[in-house]
Rosetta silent file (secondary structure, phi, psi, omega in degrees, C-alpha in Angstrom):
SEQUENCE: XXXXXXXXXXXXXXXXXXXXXXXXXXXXXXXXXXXXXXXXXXXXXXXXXXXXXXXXXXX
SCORE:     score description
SCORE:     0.000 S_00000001
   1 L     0.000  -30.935  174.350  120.142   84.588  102.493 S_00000001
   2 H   -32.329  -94.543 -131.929  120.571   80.409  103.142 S_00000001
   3 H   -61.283    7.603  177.258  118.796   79.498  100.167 S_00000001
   4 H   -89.430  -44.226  176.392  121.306   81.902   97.760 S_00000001
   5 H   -55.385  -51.733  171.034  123.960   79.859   99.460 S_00000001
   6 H   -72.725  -15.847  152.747  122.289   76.219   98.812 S_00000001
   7 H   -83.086  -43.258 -155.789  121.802   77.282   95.102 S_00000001
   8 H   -87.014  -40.918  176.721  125.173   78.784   94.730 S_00000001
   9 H   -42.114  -55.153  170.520  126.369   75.522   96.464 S_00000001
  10 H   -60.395  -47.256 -166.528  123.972   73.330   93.728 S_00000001
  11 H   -67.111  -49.430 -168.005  125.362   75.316   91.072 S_00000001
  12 H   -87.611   -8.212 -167.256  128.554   75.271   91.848 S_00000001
  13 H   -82.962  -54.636  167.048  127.994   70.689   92.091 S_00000001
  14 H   -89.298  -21.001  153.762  127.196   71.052   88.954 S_00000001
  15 H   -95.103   24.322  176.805  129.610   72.596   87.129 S_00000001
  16 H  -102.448   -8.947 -175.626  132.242   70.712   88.466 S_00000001
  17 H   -96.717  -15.278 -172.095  130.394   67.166   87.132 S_00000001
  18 H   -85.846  -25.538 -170.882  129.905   69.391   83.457 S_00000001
  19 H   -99.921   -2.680 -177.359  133.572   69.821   83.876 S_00000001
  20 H   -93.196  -18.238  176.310  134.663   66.566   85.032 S_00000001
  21 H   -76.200  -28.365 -165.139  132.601   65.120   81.948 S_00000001
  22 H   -74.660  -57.927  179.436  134.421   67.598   79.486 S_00000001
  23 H   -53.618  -24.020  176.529  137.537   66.293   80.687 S_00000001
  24 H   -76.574  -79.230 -178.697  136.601   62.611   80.422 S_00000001
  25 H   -36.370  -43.811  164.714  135.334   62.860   76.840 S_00000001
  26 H   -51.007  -36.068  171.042  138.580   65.109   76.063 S_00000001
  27 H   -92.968  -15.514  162.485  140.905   61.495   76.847 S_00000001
  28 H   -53.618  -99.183 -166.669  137.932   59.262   75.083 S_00000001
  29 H   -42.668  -31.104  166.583  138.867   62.019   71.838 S_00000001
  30 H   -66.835  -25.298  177.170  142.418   61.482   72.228 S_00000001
  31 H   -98.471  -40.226  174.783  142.815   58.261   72.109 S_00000001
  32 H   -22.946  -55.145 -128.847  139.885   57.696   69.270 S_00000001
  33 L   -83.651  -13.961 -175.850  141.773   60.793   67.338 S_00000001
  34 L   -69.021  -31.370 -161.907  145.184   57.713   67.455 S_00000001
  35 L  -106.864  154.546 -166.442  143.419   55.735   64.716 S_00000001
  36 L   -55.356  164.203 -150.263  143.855   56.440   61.182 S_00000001
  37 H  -117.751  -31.554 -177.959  141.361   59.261   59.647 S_00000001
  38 H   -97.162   -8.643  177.521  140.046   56.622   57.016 S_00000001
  39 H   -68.576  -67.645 -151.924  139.267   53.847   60.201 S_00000001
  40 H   -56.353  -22.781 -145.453  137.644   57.062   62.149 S_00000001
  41 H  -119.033  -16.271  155.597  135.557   57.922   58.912 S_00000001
  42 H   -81.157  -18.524 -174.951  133.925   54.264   58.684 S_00000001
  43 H  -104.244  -24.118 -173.748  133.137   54.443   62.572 S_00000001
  44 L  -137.481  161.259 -167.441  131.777   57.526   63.250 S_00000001
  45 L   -99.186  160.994 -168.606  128.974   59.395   61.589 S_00000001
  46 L   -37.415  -29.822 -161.451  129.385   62.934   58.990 S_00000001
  47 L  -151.976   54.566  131.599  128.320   64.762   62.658 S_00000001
  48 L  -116.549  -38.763  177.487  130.354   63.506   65.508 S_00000001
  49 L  -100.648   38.518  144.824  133.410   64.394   62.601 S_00000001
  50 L  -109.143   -7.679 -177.638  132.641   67.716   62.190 S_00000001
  51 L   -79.727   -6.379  137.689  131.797   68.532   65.703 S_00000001
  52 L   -40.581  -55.655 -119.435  135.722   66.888   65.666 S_00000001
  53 L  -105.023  -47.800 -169.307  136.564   69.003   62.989 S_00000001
  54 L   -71.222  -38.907 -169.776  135.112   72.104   64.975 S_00000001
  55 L   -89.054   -3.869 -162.040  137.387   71.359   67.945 S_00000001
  56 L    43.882   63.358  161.736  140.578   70.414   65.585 S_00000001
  57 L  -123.042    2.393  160.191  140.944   66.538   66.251 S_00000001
  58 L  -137.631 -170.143 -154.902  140.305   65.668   62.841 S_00000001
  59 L  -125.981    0.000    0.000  141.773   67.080   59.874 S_00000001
């Protein structure tokens, strides 16, 4: 029964660093999403703004 505990334990380690990453990258897109839509469209490539597009942060 341990080792279900030291995997649920491992498990649970990691989705708190997948969720602490989501949240970092969510203020990194907020402040990016501050500069003008023709700046953001010379700086970033056709597919980081549609996975923007997909999330509604760029129009």
């Amino acid at each position: 029964m341990r080792k279900w505990e030291i995997a649920a334990i491992k498990r649970k380690m990691e989705i708190d660093a997948a969720d602490e990453k989501a949240n970092d990258l969510d203020i990194i897109v907020s402040e990016i999403m501050k500069l003008p839509y023709g700046q953001l469209k010379k700086v970033l490539t056709p597919e980081v703004m549609e996975v923007l597009k997909k999330y509604g942060y760029a129009e």
